[in-house]
N, C-alpha and C positions, 0 to 999 in steps of 0.2 A: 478640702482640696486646696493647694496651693496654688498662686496666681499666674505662678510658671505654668503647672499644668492645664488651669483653664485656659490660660493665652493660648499653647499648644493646639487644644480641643475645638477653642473659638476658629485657629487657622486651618486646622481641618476640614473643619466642615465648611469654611470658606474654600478653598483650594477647590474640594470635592463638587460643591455647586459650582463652582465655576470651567469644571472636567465638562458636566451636564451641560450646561448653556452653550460652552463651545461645540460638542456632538450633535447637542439639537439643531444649535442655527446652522452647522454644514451639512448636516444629512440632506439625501436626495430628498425626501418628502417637503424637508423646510424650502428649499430653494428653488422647485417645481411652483409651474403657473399654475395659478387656480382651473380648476374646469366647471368648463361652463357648460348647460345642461340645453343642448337647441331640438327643440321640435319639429320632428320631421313631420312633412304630409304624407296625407294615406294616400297610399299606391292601388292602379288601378290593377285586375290579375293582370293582364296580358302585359302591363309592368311590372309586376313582382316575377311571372313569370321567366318573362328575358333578364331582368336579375340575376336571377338563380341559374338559369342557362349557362349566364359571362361568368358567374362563379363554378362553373363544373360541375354542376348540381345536373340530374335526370328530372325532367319533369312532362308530368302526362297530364292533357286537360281531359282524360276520361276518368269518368268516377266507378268506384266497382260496384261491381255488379250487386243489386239489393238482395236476389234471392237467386238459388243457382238455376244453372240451367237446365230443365229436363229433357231429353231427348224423346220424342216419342216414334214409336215405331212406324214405319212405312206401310199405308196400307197392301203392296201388293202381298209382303210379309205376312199380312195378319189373315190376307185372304187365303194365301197358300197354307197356312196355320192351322188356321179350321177345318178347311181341305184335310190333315192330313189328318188330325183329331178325331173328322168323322170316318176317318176309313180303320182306325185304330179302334176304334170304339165298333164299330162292325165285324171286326175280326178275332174282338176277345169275346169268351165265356161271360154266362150272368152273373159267376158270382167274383168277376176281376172291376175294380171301379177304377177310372182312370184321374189322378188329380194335374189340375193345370195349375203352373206356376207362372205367375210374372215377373218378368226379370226385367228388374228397372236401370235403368242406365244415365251418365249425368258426365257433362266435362265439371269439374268440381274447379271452380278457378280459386285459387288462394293469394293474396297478395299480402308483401313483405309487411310484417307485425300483426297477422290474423292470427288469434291464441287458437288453440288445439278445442279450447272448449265452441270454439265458434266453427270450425271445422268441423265436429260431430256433429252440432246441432244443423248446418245446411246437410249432411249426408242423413241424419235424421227426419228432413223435411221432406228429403228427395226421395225416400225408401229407400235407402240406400242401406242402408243398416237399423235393426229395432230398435237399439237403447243408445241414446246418445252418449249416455252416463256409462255403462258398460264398456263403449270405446272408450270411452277416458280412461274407464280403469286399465283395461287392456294397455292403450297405450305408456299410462303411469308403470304396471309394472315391467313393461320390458325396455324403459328411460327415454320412450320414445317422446313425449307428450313436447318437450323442449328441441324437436328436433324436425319438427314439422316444416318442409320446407317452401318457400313461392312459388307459384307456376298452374298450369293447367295440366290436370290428370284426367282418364275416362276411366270413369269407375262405374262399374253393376253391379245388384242387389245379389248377384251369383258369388261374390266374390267373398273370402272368409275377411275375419278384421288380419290378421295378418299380410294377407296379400293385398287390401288398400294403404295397411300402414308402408310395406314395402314401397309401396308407388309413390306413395304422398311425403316420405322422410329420406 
């Protein structure tokens, strides 16, 4: 190589670091204050609360509910019930057997980001439906399972899984 060319090569690569040093020391990053990292105190709720209020946030100091709610029936219902079972039962044949059903009932409350699996399982707990697992599938195949919506529904053990999925999506 010749001395012309290496001079050339030497100024290159001088020129080019010195492209670099001048973009590095003007960029935004280089020229920016350091940050400095300050520790905040723990907040009390009823100050994180009003916090979150000033910023537009929804906030509820009730927590949901651990286990749903059962409804049970009234007794004058259950006395008129019997009442009417033993007049039924009086008026059939020996060989008609009469079967009683309980039909169980429940406001199923869901609140925003309860999965569907946790859904069936309180409608599971409530008798509300037999297989928890079966509602999933149910809901899986007809795309409902992602579509579960918040809110309070009454749902009874009469009702098919269609017609709770209806209610509750």
């Amino acid at each position: 190589m010749s001395p012309h060319a290496l001079r050339g090569m030497a100024g290159g690569i001088a020129l080019c670091a010195g492209v670099i040093w001048v973009t590095y020391a003007l960029s935004p990053e280089a020229t920016a204050e350091p940050v400095t990292i300050v520790e905040q105190e723990e907040l009390e709720i009823s100050e994180m609360m009003t916090a979150l209020q000033e910023a537009g946030y929804y906030v509820s100091a009730e927590a949901p509910p651990e286990e749903p709610v059962v409804e049970e029936p009234q007794t004058e219902e259950m006395d008129s019930a019997a009442e009417e079972e033993a007049l039924i039962d009086e008026n059939l044949p020996e060989s008609v057997t009469v079967e009683t059903v309980n039909v169980y009932s429940m406001t199923l409350s869901i609140t925003s980001g309860t999965s569907s699996h946790d859904v069936a399982n309180q409608l599971e707990q409530a008798k509300i439906i037999d297989s928890a697992s079966e509602f999933l599938r149910y809901l899986e195949r007809n795309n409902l399972a992602e579509k579960v919506r918040a809110g309070d529904f009454d749902v009874n053990s009469a009702m098919s899984y269609q017609d709770i999925a209806n209610r509750i999506t």
